[in-house]
N, CA, C and O atoms as a Maestro MAE file, in Angstrom:
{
 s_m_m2io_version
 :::
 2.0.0
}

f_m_ct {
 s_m_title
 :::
 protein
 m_atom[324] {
  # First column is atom index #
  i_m_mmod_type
  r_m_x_coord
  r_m_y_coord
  r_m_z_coord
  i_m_residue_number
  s_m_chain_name
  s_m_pdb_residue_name
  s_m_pdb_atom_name
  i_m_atomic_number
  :::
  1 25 -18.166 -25.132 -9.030 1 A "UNK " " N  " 7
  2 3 -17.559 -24.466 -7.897 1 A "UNK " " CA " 6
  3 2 -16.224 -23.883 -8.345 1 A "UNK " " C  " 6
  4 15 -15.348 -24.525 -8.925 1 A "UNK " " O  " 8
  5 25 -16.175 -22.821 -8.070 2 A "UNK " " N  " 7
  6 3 -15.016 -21.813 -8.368 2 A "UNK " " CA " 6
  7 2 -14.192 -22.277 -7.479 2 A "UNK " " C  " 6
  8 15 -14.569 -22.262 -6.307 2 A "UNK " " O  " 8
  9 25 -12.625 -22.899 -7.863 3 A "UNK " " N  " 7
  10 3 -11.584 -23.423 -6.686 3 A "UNK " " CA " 6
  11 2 -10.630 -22.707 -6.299 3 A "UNK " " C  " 6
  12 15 -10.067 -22.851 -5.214 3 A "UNK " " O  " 8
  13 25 -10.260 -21.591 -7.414 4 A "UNK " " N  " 7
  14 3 -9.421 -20.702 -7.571 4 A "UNK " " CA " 6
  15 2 -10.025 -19.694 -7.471 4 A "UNK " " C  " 6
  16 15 -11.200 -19.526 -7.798 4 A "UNK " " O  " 8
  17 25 -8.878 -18.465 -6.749 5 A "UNK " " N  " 7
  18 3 -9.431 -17.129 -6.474 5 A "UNK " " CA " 6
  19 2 -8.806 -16.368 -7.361 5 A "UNK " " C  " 6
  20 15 -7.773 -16.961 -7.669 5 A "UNK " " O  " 8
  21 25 -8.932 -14.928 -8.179 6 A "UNK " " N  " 7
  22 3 -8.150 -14.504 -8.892 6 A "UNK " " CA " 6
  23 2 -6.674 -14.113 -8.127 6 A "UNK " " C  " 6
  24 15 -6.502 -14.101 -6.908 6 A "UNK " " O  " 8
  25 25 -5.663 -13.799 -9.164 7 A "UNK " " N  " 7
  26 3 -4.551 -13.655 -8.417 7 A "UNK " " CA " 6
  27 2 -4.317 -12.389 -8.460 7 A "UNK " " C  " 6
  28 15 -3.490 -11.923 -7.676 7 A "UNK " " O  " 8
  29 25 -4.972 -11.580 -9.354 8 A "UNK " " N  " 7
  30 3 -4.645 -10.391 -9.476 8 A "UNK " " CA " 6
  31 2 -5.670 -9.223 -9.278 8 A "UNK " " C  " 6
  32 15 -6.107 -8.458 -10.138 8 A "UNK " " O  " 8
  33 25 -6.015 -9.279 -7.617 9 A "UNK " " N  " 7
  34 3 -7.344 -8.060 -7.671 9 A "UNK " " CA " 6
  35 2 -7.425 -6.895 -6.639 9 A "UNK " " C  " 6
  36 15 -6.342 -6.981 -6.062 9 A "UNK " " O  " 8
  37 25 -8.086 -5.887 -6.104 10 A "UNK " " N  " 7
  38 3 -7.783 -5.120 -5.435 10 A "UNK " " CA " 6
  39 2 -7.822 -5.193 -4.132 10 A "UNK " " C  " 6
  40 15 -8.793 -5.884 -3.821 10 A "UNK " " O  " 8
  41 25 -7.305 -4.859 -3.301 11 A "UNK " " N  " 7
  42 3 -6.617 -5.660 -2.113 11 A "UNK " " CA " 6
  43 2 -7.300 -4.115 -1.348 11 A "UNK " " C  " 6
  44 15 -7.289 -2.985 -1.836 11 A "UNK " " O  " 8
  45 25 -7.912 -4.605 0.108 12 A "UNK " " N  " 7
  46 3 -8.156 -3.638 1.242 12 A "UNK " " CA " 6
  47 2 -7.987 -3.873 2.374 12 A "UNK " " C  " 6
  48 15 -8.146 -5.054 2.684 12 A "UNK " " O  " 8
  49 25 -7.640 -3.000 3.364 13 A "UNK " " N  " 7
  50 3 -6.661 -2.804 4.192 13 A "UNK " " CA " 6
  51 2 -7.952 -3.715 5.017 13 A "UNK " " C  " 6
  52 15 -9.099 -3.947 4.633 13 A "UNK " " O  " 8
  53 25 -7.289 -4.087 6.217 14 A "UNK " " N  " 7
  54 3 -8.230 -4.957 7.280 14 A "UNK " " CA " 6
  55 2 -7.590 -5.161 8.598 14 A "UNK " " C  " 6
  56 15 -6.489 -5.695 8.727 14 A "UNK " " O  " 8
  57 25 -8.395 -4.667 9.681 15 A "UNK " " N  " 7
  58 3 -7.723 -4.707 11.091 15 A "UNK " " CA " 6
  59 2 -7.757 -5.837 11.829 15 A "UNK " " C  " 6
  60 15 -8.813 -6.112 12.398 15 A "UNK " " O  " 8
  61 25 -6.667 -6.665 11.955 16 A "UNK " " N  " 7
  62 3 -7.068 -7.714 12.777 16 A "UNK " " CA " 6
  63 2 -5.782 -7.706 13.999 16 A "UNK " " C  " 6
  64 15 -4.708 -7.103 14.001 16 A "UNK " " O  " 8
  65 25 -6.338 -8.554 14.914 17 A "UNK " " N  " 7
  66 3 -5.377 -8.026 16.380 17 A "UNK " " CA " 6
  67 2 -5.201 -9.798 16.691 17 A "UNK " " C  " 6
  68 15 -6.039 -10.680 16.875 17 A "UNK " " O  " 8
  69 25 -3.903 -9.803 16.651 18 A "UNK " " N  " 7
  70 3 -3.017 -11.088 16.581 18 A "UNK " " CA " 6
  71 2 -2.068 -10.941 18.028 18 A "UNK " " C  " 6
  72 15 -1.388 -9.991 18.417 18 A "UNK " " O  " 8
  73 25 -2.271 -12.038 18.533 19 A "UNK " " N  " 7
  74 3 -1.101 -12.138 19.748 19 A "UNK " " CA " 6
  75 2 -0.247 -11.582 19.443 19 A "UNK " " C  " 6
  76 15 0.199 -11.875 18.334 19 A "UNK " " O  " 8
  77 25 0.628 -10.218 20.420 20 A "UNK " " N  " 7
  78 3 1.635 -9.566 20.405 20 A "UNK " " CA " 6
  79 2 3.200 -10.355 20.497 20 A "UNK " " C  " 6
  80 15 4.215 -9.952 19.929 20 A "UNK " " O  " 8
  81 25 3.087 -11.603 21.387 21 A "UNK " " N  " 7
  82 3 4.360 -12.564 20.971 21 A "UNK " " CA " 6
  83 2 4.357 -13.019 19.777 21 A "UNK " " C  " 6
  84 15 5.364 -13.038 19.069 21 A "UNK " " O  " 8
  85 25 3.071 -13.490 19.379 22 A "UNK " " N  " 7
  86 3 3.441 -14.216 18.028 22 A "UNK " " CA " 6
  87 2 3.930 -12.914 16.924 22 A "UNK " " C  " 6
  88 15 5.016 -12.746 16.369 22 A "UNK " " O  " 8
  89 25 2.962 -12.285 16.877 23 A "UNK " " N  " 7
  90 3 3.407 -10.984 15.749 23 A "UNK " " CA " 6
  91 2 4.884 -10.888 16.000 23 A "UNK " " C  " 6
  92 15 5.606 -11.459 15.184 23 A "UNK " " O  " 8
  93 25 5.393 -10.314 16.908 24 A "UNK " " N  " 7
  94 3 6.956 -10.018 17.062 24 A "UNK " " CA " 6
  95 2 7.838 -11.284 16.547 24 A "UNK " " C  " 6
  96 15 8.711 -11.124 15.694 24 A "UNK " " O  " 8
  97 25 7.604 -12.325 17.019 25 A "UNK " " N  " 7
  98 3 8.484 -13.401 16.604 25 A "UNK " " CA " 6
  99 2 8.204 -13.673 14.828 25 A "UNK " " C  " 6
  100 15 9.141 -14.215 14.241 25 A "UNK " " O  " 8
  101 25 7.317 -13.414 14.236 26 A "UNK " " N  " 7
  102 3 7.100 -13.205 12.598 26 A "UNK " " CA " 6
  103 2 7.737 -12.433 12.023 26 A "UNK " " C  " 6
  104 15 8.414 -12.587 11.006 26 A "UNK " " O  " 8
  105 25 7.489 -11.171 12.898 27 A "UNK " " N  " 7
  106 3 8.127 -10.221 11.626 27 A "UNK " " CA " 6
  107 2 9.777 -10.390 12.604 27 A "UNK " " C  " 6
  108 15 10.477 -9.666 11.897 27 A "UNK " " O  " 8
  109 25 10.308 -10.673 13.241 28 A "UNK " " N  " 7
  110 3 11.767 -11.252 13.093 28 A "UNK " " CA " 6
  111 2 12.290 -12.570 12.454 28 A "UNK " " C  " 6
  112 15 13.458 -12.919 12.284 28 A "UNK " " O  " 8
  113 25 11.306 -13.118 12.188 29 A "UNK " " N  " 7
  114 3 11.334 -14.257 11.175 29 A "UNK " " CA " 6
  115 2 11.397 -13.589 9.531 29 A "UNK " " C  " 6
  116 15 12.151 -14.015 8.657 29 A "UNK " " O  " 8
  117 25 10.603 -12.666 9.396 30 A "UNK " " N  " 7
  118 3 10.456 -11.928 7.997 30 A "UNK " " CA " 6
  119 2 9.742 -12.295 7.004 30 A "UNK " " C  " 6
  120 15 9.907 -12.339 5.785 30 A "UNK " " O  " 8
  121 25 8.248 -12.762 8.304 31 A "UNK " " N  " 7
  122 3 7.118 -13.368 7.251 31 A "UNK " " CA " 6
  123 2 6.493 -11.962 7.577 31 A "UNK " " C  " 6
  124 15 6.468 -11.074 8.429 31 A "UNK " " O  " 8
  125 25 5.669 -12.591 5.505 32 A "UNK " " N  " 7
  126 3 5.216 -11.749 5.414 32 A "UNK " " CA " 6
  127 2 3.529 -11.620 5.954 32 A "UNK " " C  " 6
  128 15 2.701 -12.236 5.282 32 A "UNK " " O  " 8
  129 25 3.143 -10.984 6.915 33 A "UNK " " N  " 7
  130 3 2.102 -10.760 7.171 33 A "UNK " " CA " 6
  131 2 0.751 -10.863 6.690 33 A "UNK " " C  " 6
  132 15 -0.048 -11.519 7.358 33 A "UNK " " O  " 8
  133 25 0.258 -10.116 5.255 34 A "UNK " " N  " 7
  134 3 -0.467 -9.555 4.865 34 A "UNK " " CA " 6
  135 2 -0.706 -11.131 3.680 34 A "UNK " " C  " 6
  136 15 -1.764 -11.704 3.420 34 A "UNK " " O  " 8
  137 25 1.034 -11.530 3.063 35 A "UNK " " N  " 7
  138 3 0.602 -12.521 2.384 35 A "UNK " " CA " 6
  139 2 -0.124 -13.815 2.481 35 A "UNK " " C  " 6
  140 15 -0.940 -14.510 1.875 35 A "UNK " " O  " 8
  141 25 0.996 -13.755 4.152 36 A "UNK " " N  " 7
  142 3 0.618 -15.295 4.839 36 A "UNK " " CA " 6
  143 2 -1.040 -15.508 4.905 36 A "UNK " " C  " 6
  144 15 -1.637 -16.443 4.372 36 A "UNK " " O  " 8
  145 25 -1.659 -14.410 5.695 37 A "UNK " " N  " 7
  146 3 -3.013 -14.305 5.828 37 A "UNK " " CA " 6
  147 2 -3.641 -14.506 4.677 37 A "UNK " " C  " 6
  148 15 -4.690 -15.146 4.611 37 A "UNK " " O  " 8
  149 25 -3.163 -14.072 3.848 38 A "UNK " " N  " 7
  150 3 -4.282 -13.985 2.210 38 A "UNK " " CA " 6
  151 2 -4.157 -15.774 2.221 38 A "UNK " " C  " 6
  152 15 -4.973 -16.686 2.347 38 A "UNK " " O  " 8
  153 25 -2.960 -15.706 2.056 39 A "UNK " " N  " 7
  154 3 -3.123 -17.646 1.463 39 A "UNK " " CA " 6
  155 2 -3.593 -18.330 2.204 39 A "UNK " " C  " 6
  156 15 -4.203 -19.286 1.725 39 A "UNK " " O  " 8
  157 25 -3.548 -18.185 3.803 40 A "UNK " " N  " 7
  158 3 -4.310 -19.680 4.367 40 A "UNK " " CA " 6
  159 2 -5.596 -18.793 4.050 40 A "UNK " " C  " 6
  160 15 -6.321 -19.455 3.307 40 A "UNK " " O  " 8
  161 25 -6.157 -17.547 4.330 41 A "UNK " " N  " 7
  162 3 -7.345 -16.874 4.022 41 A "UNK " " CA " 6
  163 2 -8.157 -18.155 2.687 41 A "UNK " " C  " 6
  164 15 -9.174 -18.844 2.766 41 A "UNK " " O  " 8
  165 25 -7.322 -18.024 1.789 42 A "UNK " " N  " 7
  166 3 -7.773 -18.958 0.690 42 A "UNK " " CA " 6
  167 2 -7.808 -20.195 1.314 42 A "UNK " " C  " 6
  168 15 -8.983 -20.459 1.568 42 A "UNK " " O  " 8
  169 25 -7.272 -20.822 1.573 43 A "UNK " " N  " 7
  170 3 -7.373 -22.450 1.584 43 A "UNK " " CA " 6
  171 2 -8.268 -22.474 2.040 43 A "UNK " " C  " 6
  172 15 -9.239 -22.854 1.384 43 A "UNK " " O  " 8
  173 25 -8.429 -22.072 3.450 44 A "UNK " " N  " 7
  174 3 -9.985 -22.119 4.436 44 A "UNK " " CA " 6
  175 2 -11.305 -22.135 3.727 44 A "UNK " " C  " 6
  176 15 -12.241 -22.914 3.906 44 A "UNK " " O  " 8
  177 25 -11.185 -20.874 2.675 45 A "UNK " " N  " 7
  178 3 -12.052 -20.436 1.735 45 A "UNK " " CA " 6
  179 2 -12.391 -21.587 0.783 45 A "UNK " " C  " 6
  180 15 -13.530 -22.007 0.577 45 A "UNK " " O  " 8
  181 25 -11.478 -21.957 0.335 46 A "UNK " " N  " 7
  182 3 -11.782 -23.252 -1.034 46 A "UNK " " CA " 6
  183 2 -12.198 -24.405 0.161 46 A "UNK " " C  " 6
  184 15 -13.153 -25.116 -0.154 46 A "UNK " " O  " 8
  185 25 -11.711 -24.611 1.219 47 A "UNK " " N  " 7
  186 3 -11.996 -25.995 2.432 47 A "UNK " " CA " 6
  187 2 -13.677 -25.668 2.606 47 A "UNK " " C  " 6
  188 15 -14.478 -26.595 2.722 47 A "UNK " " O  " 8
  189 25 -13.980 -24.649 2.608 48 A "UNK " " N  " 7
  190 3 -15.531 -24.323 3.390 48 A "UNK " " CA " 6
  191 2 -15.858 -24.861 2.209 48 A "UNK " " C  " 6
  192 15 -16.234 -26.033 2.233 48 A "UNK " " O  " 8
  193 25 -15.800 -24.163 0.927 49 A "UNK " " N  " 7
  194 3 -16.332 -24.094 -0.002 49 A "UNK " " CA " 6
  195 2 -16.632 -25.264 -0.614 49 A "UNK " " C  " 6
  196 15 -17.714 -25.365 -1.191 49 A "UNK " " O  " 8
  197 25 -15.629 -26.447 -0.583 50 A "UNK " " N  " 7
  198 3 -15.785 -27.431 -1.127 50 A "UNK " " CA " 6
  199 2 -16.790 -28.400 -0.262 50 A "UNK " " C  " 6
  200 15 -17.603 -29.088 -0.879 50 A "UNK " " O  " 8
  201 25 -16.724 -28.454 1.293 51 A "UNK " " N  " 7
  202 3 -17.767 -29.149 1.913 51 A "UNK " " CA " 6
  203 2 -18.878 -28.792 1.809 51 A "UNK " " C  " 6
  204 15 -19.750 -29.579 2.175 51 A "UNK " " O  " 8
  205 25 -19.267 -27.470 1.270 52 A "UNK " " N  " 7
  206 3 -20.610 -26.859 0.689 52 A "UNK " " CA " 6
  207 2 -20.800 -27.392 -0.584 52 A "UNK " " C  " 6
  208 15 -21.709 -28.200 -0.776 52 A "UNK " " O  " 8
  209 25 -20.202 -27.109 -1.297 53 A "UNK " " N  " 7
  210 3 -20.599 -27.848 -2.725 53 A "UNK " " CA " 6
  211 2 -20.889 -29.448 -2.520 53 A "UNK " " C  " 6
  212 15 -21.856 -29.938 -3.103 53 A "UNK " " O  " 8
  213 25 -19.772 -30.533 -1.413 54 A "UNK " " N  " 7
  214 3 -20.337 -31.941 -1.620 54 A "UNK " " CA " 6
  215 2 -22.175 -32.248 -0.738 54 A "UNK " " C  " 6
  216 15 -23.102 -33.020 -0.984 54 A "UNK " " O  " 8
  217 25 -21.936 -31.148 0.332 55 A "UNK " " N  " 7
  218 3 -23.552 -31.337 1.164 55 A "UNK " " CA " 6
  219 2 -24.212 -30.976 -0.074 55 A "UNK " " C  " 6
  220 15 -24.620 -31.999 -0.624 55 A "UNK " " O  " 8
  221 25 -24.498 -29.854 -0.776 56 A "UNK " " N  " 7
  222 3 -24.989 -29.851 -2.111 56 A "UNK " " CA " 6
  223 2 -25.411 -30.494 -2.915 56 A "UNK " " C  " 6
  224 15 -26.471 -30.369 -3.529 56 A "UNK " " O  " 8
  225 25 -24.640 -31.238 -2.995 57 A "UNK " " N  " 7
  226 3 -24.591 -32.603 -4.494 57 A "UNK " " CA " 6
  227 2 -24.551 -33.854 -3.655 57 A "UNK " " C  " 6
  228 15 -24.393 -34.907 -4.273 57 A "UNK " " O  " 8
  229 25 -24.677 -33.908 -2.235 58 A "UNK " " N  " 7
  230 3 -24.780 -35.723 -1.989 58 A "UNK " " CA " 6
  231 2 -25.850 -36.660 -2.340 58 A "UNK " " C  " 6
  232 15 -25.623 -37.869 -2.297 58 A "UNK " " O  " 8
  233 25 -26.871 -36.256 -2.647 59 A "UNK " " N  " 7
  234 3 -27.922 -36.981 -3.358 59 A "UNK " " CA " 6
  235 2 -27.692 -37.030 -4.827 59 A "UNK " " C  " 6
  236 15 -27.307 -38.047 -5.404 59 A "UNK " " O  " 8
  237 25 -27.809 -36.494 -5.103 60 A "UNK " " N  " 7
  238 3 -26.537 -36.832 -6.459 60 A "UNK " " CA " 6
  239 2 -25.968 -37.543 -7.412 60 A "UNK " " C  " 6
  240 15 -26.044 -38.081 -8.516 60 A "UNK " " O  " 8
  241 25 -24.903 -37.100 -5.746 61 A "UNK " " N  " 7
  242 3 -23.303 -38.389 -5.591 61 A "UNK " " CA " 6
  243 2 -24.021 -39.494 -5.572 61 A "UNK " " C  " 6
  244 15 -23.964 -40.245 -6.545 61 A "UNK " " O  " 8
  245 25 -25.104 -39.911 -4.094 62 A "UNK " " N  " 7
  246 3 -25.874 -41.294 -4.206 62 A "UNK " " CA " 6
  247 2 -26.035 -41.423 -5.127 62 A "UNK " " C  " 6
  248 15 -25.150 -41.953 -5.798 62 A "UNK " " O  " 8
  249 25 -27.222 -41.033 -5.714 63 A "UNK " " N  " 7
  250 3 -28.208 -41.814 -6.665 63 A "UNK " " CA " 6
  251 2 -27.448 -42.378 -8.185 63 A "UNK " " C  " 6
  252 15 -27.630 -43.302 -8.978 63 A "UNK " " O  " 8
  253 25 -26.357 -41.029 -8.015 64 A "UNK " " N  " 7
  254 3 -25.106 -41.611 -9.653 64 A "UNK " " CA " 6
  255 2 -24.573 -42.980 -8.721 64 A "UNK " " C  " 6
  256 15 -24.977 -44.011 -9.258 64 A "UNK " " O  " 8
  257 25 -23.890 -43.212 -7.651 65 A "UNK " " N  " 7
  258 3 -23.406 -44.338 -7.045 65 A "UNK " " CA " 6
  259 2 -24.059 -45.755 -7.439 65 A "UNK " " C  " 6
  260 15 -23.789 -46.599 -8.294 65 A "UNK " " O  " 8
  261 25 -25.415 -45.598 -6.051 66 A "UNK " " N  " 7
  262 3 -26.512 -46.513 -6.731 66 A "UNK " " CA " 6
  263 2 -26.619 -47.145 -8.085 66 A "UNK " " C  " 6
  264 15 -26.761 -48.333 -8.377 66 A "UNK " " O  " 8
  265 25 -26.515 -46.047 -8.873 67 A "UNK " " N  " 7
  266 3 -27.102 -46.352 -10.164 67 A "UNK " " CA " 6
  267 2 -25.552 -47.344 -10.865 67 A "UNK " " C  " 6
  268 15 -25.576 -48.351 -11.573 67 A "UNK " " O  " 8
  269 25 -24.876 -46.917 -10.566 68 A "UNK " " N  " 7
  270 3 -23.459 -47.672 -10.606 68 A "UNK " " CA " 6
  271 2 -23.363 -49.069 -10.473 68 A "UNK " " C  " 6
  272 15 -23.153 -50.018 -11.229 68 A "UNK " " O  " 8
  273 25 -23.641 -48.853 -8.960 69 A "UNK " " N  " 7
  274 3 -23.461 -50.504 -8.062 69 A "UNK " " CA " 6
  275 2 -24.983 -50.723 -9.226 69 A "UNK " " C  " 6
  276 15 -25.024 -49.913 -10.152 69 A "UNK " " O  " 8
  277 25 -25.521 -51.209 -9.189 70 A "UNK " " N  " 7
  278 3 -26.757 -51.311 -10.010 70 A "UNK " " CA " 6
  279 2 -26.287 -51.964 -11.303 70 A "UNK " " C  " 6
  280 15 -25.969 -53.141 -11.470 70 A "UNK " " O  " 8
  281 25 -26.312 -50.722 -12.403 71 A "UNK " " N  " 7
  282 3 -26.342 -50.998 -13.432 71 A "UNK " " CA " 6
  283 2 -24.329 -51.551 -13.927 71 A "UNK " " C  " 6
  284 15 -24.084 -52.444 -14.738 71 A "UNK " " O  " 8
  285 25 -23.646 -51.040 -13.460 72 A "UNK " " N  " 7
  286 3 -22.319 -51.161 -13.995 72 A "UNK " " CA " 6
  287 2 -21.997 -49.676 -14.415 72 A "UNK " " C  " 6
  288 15 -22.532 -48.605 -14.129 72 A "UNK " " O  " 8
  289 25 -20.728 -50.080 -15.342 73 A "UNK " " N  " 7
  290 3 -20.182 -48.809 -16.203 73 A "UNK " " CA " 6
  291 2 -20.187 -49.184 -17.604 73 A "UNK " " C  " 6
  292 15 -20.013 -50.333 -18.012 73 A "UNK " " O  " 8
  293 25 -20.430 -47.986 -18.443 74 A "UNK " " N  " 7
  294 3 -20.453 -48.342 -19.970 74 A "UNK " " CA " 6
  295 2 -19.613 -49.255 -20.381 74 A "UNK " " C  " 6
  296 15 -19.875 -50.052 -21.282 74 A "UNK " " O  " 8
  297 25 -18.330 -49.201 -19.632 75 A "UNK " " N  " 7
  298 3 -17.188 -50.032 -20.426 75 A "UNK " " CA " 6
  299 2 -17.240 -51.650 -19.847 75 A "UNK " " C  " 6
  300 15 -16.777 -52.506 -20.602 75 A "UNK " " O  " 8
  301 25 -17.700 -52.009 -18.747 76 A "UNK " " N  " 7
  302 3 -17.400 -53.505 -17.852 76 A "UNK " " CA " 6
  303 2 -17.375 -54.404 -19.008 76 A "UNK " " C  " 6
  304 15 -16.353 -55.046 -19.248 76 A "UNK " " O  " 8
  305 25 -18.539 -54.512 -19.828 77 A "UNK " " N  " 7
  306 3 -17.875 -55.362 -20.780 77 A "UNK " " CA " 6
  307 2 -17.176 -55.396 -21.918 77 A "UNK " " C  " 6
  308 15 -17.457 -56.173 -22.830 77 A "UNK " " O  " 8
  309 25 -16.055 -54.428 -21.969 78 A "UNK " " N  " 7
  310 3 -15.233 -53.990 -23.234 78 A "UNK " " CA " 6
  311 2 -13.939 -54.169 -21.952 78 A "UNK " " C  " 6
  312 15 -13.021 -54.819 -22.452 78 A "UNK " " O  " 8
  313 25 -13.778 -53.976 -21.211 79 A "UNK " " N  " 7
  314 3 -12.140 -53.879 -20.269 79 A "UNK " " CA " 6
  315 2 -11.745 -55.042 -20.655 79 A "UNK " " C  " 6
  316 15 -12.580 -55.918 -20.879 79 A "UNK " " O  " 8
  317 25 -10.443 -55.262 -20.801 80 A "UNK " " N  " 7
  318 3 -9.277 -56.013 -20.464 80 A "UNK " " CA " 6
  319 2 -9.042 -56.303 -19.110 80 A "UNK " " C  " 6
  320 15 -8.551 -57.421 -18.952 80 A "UNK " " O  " 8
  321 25 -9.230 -55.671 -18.099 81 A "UNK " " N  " 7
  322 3 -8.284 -55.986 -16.603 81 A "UNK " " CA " 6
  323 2 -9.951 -56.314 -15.736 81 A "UNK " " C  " 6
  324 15 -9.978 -56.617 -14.543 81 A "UNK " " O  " 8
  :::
 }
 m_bond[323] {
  # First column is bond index #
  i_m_from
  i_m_to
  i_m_order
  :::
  1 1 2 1
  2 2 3 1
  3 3 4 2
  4 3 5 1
  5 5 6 1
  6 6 7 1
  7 7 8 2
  8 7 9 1
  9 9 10 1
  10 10 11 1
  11 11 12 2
  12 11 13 1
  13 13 14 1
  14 14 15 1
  15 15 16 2
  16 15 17 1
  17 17 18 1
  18 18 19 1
  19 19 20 2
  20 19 21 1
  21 21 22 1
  22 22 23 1
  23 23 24 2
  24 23 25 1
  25 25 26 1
  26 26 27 1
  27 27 28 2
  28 27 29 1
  29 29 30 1
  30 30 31 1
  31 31 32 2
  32 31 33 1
  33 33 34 1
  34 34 35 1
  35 35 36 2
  36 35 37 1
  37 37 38 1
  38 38 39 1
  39 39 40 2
  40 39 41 1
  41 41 42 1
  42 42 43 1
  43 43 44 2
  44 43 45 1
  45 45 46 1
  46 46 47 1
  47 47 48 2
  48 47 49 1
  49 49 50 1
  50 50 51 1
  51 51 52 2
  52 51 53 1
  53 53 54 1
  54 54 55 1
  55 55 56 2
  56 55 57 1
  57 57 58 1
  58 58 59 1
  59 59 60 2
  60 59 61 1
  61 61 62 1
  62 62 63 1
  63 63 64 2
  64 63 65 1
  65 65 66 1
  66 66 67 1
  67 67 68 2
  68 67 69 1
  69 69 70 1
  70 70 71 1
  71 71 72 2
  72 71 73 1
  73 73 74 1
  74 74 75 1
  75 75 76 2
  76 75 77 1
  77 77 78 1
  78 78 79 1
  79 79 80 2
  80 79 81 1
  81 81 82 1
  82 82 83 1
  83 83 84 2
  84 83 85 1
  85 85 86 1
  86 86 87 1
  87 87 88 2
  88 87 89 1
  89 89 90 1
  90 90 91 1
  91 91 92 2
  92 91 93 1
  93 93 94 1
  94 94 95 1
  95 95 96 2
  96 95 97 1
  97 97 98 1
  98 98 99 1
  99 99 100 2
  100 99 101 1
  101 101 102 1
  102 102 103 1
  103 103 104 2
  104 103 105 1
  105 105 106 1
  106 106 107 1
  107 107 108 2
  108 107 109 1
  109 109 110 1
  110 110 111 1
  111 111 112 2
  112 111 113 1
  113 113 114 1
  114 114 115 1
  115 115 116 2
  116 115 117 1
  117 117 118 1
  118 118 119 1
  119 119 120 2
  120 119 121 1
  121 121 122 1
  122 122 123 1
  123 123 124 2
  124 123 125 1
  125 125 126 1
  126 126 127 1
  127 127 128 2
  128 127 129 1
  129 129 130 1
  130 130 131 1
  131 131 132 2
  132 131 133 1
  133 133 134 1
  134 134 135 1
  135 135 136 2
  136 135 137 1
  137 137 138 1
  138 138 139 1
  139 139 140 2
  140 139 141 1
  141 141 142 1
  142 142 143 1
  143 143 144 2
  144 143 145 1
  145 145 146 1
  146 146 147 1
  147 147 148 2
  148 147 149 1
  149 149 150 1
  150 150 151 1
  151 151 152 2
  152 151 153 1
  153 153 154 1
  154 154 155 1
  155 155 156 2
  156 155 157 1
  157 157 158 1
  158 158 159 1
  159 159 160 2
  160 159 161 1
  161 161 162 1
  162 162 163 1
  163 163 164 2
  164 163 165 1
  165 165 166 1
  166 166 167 1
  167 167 168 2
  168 167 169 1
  169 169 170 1
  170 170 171 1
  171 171 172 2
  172 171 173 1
  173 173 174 1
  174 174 175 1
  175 175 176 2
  176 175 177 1
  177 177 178 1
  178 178 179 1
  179 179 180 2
  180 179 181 1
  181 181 182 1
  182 182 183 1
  183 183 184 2
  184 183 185 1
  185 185 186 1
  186 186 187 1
  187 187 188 2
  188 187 189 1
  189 189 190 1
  190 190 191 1
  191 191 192 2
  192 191 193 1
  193 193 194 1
  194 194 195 1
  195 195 196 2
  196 195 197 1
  197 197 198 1
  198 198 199 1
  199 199 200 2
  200 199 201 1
  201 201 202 1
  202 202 203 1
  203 203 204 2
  204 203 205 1
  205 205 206 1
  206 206 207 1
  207 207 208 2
  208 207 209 1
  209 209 210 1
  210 210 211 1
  211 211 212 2
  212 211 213 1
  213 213 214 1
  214 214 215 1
  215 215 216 2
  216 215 217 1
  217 217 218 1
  218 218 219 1
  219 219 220 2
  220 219 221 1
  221 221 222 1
  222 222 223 1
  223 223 224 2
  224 223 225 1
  225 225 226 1
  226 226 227 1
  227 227 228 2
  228 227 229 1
  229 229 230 1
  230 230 231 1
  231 231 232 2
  232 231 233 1
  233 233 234 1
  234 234 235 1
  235 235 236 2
  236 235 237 1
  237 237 238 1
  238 238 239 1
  239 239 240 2
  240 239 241 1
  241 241 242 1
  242 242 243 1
  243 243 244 2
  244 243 245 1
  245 245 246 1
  246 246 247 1
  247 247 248 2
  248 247 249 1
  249 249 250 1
  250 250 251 1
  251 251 252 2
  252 251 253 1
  253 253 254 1
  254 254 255 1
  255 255 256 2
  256 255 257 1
  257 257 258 1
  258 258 259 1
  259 259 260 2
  260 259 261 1
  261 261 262 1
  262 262 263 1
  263 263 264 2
  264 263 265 1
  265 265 266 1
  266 266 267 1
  267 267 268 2
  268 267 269 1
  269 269 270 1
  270 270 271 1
  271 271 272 2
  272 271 273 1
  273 273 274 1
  274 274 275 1
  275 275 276 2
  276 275 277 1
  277 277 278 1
  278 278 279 1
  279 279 280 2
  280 279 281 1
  281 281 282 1
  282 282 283 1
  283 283 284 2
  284 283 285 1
  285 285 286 1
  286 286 287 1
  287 287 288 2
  288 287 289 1
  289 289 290 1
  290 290 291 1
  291 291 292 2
  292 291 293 1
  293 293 294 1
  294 294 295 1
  295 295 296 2
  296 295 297 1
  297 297 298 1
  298 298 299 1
  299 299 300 2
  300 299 301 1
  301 301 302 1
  302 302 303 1
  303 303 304 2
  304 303 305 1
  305 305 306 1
  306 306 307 1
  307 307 308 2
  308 307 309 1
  309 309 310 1
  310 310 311 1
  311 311 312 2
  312 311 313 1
  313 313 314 1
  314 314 315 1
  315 315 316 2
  316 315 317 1
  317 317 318 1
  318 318 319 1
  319 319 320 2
  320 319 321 1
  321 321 322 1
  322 322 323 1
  323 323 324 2
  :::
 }
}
């Protein structure tokens, strides 16, 4: 799963219609609009993305688990602690 988005790619314009109080109180704050959106844009993006990839792989996840509780780990009898 790709977690990262590139940082450097071509950017297109996009209309979206945002509460007229909130907009005004931003840009007198002197956020930036276009950035703010891109970055939570991402997080959301990597958040979806990652609960897709674990529904994906939960059988998997089990059966490596299982096999865990089960068998152990290579090392249990080489540890110190």
């Amino acid at each position: 799963m790709n977690t990262r988005l590139p940082a450097a790619t071509t950017k297109r314009p996009a209309k979206v219609s945002v509460n007229a109080d909130l907009l005004e109180k931003a840009k007198g704050l002197g956020i930036n609009l276009s950035q703010t959106l891109e970055d939570q844009l991402a997080i959301l993006v990597r958040q979806i993305e990652a609960q897709a990839w674990l529904k994906q792989n939960a059988r998997a996840m089990d059966a490596f688990n299982q096999r865990i509780e089960k068998d152990g780990i290579w090392s249990d009898g080489v540890r110190g602690f």
